[in-house]
C-alpha positions in Angstrom: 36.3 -53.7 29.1 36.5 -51.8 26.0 33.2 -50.7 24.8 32.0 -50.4 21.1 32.3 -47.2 18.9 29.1 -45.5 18.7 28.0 -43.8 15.5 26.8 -39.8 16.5 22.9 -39.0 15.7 22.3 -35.6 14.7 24.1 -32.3 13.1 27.0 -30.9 15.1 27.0 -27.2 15.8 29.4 -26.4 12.2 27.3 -28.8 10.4 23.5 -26.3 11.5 25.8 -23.1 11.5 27.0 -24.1 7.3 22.8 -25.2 7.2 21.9 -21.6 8.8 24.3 -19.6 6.3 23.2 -21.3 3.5 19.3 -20.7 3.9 19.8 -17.2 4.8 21.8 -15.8 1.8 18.4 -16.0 0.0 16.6 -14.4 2.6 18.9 -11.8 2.7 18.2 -10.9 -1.0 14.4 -11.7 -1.0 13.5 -9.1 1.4 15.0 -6.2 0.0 13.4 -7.0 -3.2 10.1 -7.5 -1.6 10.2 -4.4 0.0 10.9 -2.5 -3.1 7.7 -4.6 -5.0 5.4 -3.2 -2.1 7.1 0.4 -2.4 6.5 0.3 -6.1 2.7 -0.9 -5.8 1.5 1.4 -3.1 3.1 4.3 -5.3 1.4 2.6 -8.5 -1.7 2.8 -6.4 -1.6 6.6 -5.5 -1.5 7.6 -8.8 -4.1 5.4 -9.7 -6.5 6.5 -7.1 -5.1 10.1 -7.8 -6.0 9.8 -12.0 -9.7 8.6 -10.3 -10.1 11.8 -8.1 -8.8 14.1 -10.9 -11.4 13.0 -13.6 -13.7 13.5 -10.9 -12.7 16.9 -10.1 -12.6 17.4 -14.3 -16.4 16.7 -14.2 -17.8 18.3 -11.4 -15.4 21.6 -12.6 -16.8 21.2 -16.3 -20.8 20.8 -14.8 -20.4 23.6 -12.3 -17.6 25.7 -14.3 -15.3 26.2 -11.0 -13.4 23.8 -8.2 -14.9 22.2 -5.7 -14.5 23.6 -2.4 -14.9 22.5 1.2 -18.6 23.8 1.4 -19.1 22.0 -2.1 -17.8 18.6 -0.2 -20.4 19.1 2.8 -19.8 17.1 6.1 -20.3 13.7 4.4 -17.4 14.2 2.3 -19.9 14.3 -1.0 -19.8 16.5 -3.9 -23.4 17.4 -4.0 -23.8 16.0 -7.2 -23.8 12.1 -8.9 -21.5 11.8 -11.4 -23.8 10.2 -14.1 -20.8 8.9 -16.5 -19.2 6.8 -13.9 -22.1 6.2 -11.5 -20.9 7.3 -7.9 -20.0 10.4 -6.2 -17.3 12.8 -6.3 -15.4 12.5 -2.9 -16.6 10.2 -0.1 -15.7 9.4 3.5 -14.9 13.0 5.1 -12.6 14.5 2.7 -9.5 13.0 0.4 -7.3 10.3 1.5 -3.9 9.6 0.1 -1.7 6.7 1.9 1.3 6.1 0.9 3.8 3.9 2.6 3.1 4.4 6.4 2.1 8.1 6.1 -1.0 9.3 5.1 -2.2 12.4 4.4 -6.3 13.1 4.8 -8.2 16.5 3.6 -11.2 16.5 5.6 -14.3 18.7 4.5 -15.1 21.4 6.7 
């Protein structure tokens, strides 16, 4: 006896392979592009946080008329001073910390 044609349920292996190609050409061009969005903000960052530190530096340099040094930061990472204008202190934390990317580069006080 002959039995009756049954219809196939669910994608054949072309049919997910075409479905797989077509979702990952996106992909392919999103993530490049995301990763040079986070590049760009983490170097838009650093110079932000470096124009902070350098006013800072500008201030204690125009109350003290010099640089500040290592013995200036102490072992807390502080300037001795408060700056009065913008209401916090000078270096915190142990010294300056720049991260960029994966690297990061840290100036600890003495």
């Amino acid at each position: 006896m002959n039995t009756p044609f049954q219809a196939q349920k669910g994608f054949t292996l072309i049919g997910l392979m075409i479905v797989i190609a077509i979702l990952g050409i996106p992909v392919v061009v999103a993530v490049p592009t995301y990763q040079n969005h986070i590049g760009r903000a983490q170097a838009s960052e650093a110079l932000y946080l470096a124009d902070d530190l350098k006013t800072e530096i500008g201030i204690f340099s125009a109350v003290n008329n010099r640089l500040p040094n290592a013995e200036d930061v102490g072992k807390q990472g502080t300037i001795g001073i408060t700056a009065q204008r913008i209401g916090g202190t000078y270096i915190q934390n142990g010294g300056v910390i720049n991260s960029l990317n994966d690297h990061m580069t840290k100036i600890n006080a003495v």
